[in-house]
Legacy VTK file of the C-alpha trace (Angstrom):
# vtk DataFile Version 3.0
C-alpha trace
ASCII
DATASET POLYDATA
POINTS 158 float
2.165 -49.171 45.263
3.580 -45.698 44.921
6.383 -47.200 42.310
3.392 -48.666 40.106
1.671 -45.298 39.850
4.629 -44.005 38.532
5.599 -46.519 35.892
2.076 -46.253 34.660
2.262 -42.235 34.537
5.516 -42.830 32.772
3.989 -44.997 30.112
0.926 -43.231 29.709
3.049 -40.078 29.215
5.106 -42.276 26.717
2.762 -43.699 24.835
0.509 -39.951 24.471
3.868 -38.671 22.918
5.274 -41.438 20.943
1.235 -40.856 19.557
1.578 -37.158 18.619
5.509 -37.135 17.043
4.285 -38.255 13.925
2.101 -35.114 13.652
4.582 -33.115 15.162
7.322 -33.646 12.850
5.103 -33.387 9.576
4.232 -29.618 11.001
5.695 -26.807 8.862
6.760 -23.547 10.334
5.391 -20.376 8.344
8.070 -18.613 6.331
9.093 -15.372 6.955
10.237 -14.846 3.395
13.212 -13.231 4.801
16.075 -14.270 2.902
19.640 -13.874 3.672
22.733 -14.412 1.799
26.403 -13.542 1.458
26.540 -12.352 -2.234
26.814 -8.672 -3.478
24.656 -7.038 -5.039
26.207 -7.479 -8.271
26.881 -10.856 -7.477
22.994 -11.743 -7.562
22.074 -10.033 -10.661
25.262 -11.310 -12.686
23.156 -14.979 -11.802
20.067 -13.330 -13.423
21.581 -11.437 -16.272
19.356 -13.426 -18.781
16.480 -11.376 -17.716
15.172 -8.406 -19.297
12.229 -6.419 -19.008
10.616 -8.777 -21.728
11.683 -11.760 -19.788
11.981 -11.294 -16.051
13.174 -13.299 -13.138
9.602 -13.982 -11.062
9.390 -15.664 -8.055
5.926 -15.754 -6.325
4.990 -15.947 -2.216
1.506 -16.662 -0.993
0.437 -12.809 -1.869
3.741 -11.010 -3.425
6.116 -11.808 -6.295
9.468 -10.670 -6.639
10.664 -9.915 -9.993
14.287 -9.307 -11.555
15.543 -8.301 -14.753
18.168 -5.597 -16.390
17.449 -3.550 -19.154
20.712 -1.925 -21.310
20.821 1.847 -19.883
20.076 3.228 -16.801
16.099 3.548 -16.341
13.253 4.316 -13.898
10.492 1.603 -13.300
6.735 2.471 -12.681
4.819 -1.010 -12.501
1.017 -0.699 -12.761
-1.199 -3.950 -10.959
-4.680 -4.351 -9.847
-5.747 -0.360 -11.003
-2.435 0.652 -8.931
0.674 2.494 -9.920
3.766 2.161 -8.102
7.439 3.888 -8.970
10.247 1.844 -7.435
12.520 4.063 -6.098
16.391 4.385 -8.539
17.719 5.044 -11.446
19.591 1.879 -13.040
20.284 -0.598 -14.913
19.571 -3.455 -12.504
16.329 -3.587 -11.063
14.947 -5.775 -8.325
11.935 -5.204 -6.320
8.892 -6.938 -4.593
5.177 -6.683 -5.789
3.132 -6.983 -2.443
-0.680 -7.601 -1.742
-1.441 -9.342 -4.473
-4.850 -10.870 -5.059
-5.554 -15.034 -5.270
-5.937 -15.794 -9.454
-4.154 -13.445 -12.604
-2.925 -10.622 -11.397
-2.358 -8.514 -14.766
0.888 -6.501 -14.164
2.113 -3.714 -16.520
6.264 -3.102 -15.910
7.271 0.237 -17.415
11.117 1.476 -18.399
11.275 4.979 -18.580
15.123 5.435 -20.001
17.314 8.836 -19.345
16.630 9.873 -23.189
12.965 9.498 -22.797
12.403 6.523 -24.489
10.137 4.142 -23.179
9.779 -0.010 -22.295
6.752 -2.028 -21.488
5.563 -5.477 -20.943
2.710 -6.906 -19.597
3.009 -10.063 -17.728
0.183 -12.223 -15.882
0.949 -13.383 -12.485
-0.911 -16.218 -10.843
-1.395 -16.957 -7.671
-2.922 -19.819 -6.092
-6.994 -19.540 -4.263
-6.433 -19.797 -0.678
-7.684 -23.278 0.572
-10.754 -24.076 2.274
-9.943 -24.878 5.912
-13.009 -27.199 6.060
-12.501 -28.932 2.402
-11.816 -31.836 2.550
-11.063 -31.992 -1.476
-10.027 -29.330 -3.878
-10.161 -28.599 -7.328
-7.300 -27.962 -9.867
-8.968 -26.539 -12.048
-5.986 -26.931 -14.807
-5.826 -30.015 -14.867
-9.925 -30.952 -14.495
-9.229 -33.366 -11.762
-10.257 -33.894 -8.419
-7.695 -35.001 -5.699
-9.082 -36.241 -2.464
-7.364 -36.026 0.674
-8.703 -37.852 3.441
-7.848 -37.840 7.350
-5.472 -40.180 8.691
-7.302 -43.109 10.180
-10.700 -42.103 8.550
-12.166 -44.220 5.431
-13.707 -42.205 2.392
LINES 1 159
158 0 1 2 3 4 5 6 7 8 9 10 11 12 13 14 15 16 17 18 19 20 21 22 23 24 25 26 27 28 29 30 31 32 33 34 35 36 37 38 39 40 41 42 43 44 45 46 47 48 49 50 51 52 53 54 55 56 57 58 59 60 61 62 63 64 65 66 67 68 69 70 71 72 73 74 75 76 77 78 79 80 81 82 83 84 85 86 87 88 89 90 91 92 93 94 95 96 97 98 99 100 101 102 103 104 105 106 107 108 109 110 111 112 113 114 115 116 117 118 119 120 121 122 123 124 125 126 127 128 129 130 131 132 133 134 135 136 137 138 139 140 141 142 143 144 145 146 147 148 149 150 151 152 153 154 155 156 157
């Protein structure tokens, strides 16, 4: 009697997990947005050395964007977004640095070169960032495209 409690724990334990591994392996771990990697400095940028301050290299998270670009002498950047002004630290030719707390929608961002001689660079670039989701929509909007796209829960009929 004792052996057929068991076996029938043991399945019902079975069967509940057998259930949830489906869900479980669709689940996706929140990124860090750390980043590691073996190249140099000079390495990285010789990948990117297309960009300039009229094109950059930009490469958006859920609230920040990282941009990338050279310009052809040594200069200081000052980068003005959402009525705030922020000098990344150095004087170079390479520049890389991370725009953080950025808001949902266009974010207008003004990237300014100020070079050794005094000259001056701009550009202003719109960065867009996706509206956070509703946790209790079941349906959301893309607004570019003027389509709806349902979603609808697994097992449930629409």
């Amino acid at each position: 009697m004792k052996k057929k409690g068991y076996v029938l724990l043991i399945v019902a334990l079975l069967s509940l997990t057998l259930n949830w591994l489906p869900e479980i392996a669709h689940a996706k771990k929140e990124s860090t947005g750390v980043t590691y990697t073996t190249a140099t400095t000079g390495e990285l940028m010789e990948m990117f050395l297309t960009y300039s301050i009229q094109n950059p290299y930009i490469e958006t998270t859920k609230n920040s964007a990282e941009l990338m670009f050279q310009t052809d002498t040594a200069a200081t950047i000052s980068i003005k977004t959402n009525n705030q002004t922020q000098q990344i630290a150095g004087n170079t030719e390479n520049h890389q640095f991370t725009l953080e707390n950025l808001e949902p929608g266009n974010n207008l961002v003004t990237i300014i070169a100020k070079m050794a001689d005094g000259t001056t660079e701009s550009k202003t670039i719109t960065i867009n960032l996706p509206d956070k989701p509703n946790k209790n929509s079941k349906s959301f909007h893309d607004k570019s495209k003027n389509q709806t796209v349902t979603h609808r829960k697994k097992g449930h009929l629409l």
